[in-house]
C-alpha positions, 0 to 999 in steps of 0.5 A: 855426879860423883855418886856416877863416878864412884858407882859405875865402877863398883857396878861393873866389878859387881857385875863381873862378880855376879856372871862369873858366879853365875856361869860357874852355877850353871856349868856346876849342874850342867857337870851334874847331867854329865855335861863335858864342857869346862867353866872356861869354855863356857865363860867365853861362849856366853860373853861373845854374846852377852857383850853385844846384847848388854851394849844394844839393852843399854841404849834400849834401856834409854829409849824406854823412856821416852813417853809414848814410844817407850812402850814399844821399846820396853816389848823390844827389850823384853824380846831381846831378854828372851833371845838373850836366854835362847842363846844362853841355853844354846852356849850351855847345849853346845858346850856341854855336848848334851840334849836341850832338856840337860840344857834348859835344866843347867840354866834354869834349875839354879834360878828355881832352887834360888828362888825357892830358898829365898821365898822360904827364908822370907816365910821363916822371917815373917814367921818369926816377926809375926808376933812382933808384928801383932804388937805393934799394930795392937799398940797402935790400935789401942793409942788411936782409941780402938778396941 
């Protein structure tokens, strides 16, 4: 209960950090396809609308799971997702006043370039625990009586 408590608020400044920087993001490469719309203007149109979507998600998000009827629950939140991601590159359209490929690469470029770096330092970590990784299983090996 206090774990409830004590978390629901640090999530929510989380959150609110999180689509802040988020917005400012996209906004930042949508300037870089000669967008003309400011952070501010964008801000406010995505959360006209990700406030009620996160609101209905949220009691979606309970309904899942409820077995057996979860599963369609589960398809009625995945289309709410992808409707949450049209109006967001709607707001990004009609903001920056430019065409739908400016507008489809403002949002997803950013996702592209994170996930990018992030696959990359995974790589170069697992590059560099290789070895490390190697010894571990010889010494296990060896202490179990193989070869």
């Amino acid at each position: 209960m206090i774990t409830l408590i004590c978390g629901a608020p640090i999530g929510a400044v989380i959150g609110v950090l999180f689509f802040a920087l988020n917005t400012a993001i996209v906004q930042w490469v949508a300037k870089m396809f000669k967008g003309t719309g400011s952070y501010n203007q964008l801000i406010y149109a995505i959360a006209a609308f990700t406030a009620p979507i996160m609101l209905v998600s949220g009691v979606i998000s309970a309904l899942t799971l409820i077995p057996f009827i979860g599963l369609c629950f589960t398809i009625i939140s995945l289309g709410i997702s992808i409707y949450s991601l049209v109006l967001l590159v709607m707001a990004v359209k009609g903001v920056n006043q430019f065409g739908w490929g400016e507008a489809i690469g403002s949002v997803l470029l950013p996702g592209i370039v994170i996930g990018v770096l992030c696959g990359c330092l995974v790589v170069g970590v697992l590059t560099l625990l290789g070895p490390v990784i190697g010894d571990v299983f010889s010494t296990i090996n060896q202490s179990l009586g193989g070869y």
